[in-house]
C-alpha positions in Angstrom: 129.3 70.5 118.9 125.8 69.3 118.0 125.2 67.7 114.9 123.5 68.9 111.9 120.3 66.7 112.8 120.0 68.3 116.4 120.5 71.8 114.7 117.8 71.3 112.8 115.2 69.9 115.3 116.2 73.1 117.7 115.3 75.2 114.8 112.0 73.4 114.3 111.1 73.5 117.5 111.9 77.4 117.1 109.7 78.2 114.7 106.9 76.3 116.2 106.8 78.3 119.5 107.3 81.8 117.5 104.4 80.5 115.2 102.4 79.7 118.0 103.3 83.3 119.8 102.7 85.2 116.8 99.4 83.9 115.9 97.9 84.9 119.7 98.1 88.3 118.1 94.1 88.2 116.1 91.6 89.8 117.7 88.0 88.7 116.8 86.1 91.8 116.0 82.3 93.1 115.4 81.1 92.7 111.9 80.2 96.4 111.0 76.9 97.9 111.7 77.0 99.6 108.3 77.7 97.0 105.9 75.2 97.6 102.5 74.1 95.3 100.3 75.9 95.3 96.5 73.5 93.2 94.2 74.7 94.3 91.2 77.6 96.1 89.3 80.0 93.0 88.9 83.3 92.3 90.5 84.6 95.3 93.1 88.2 96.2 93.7 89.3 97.1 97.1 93.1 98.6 98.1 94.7 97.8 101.4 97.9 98.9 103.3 99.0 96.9 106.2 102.7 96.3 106.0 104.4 94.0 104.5 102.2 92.8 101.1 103.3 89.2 101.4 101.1 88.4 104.3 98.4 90.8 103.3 98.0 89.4 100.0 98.3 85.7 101.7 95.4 86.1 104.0 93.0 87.9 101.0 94.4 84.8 98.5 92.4 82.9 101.2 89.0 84.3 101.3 85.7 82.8 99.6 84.7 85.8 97.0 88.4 86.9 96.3 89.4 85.8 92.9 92.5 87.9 92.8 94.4 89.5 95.7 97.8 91.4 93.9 100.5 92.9 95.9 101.8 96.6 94.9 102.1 100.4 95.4 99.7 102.8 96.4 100.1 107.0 97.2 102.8 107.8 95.7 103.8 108.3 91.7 104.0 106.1 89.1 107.8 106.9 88.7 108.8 105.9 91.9 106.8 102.4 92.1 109.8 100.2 92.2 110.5 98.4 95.3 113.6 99.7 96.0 112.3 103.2 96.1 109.5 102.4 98.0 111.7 101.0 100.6 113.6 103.9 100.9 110.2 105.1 103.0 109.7 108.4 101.5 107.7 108.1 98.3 104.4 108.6 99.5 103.7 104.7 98.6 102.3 102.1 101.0 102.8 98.2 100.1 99.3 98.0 99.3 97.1 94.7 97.8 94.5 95.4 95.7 91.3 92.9 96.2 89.1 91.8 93.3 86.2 90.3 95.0 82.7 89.2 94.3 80.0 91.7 96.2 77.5 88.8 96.4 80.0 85.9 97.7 81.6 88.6 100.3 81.0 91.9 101.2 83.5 95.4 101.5 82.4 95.1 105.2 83.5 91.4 105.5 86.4 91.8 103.9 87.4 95.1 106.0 86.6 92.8 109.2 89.2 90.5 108.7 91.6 93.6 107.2 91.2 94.9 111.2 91.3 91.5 113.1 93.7 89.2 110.8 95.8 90.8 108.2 97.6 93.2 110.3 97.6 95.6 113.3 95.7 98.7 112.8 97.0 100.0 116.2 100.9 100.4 114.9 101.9 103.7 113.5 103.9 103.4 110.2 105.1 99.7 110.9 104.1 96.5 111.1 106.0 93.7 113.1 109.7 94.6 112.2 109.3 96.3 109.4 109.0 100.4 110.1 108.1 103.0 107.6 105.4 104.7 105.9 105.9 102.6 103.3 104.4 100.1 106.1 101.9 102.4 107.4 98.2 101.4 107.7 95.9 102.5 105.3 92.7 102.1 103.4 92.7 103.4 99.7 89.2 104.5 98.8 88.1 104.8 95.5 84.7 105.8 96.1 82.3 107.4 98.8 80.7 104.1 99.7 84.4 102.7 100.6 84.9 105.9 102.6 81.9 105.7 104.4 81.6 102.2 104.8 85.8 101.8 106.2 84.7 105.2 108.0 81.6 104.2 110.1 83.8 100.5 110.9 86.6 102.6 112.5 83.9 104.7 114.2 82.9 101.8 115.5 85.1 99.7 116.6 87.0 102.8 118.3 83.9 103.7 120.2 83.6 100.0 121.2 87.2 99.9 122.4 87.7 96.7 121.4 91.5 97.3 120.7 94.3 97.4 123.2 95.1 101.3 121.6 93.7 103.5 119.2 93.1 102.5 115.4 95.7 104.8 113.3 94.6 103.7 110.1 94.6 106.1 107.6 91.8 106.5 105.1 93.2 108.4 101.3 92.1 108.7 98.1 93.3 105.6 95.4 95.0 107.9 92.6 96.5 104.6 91.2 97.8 101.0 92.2 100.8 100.2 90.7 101.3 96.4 90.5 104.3 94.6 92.1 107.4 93.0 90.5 106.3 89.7 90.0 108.8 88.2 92.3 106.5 89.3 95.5 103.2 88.1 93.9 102.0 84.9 95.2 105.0 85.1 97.8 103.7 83.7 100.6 102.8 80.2 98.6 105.7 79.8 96.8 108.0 80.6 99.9 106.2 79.0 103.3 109.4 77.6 104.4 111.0 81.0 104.2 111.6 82.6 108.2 110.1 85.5 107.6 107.2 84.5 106.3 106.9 81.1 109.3 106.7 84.0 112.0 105.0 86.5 110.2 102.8 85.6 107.8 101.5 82.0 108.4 99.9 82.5 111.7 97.5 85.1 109.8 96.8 82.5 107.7 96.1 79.9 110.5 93.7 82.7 112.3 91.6 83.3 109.4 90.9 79.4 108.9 90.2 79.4 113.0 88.5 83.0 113.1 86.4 82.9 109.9 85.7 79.1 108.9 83.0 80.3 107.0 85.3 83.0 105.0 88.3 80.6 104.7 89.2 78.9 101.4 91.9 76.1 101.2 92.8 77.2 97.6 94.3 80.2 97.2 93.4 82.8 94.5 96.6 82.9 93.0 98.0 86.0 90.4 99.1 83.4 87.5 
């Protein structure tokens, strides 16, 4: 029988080589063509869907310009924002993260760049990873018509380009509302790195913004509290 020691290195050594796997996944992408200017007007707010709202919310904690990335519900009604009816997959919600971000430190078309290459697969269909379900589908919120456009023309593009292994499914709908998370998800990815999940999953994104964008990468995350 091995000891506990030896259990524990053939874990580690595990984990390593999934890490390692998982983060061969980023694809480096063309910053859009259309990508205006905001000079003025303040902080924006931005709502993404990409599975799992640990990770997402992880990799936008991590970008220069973000100064609050929160994880939560988006398309479906106020009265069934509650985790475990979301999970039941048939509520109309997507795990969503809504972005607070600064127009002049990073723009909607930076930040939708690294959406597409690093914070999740925009080529799965209602799942990300292991986890499967609308509630994990792909999607971009809008809240206005320069999102629309602007998330619009970038799929345009990068589907004419071809730059993906198969065809972008992400969805674009209207933001009726974004219902915050229990506050046991936000900040999840910090407080839990050790967790498996979260190893595989979620740290690899983290590593491949820092090696993909260097210039977009912050050491301190933007934490909720």
């Amino acid at each position: 029988m091995r000891s506990t020691a030896a259990v524990l290195v053939a874990v580690l050594i595990m984990l390593v080589s999934l890490h390692a796997s998982a983060a061969e996944h980023a694809v480096v992408l063309p910053a859009p063509a259309y990508d205006p200017v905001v000079t003025n007007g303040g902080e924006q707010k931005l709502v993404l869907a990409g599975g799992c709202f640990w990770g997402v919310q992880g990799v936008f904690q991590r970008v220069k310009g973000v100064s609050r990335a929160v994880s939560g519900y988006a398309g479906g009604a106020k009265e069934t924002a509650r985790y475990e009816k979301v999970s039941q997959g048939d509520t109309g919600h997507a795990e969503s993260v809504e972005v607070t971000y600064d127009p002049k430190t990073v723009s909607l078309g930076e930040l939708l760049r690294v959406y597409f290459s690093v914070a999740h697969d925009p080529t799965q269909l209602n799942r990300q990873g292991p986890d499967a379900g609308a509630q994990y589908r792909s999607a971009i919120f809008v809240a206005n018509a320069d999102q629309d456009k602007t998330a619009r023309d970038y799929i345009a593009q990068l589907s004419k380009a071809k730059v993906l292994s198969a065809p972008i499914v992400t969805t674009l709908e209207p933001l009726k509302a974004f219902y915050p998370a229990e506050p046991y998800h936000q900040d999840y990815l910090v407080r839990h790195p050790a967790q498996p999940y979260i190893v595989y999953n979620d740290l690899p994104k983290i590593e491949d913004l820092k090696r993909l964008f260097p210039t977009l990468y912050r050491e301190s995350p933007a934490l909720t509290n």
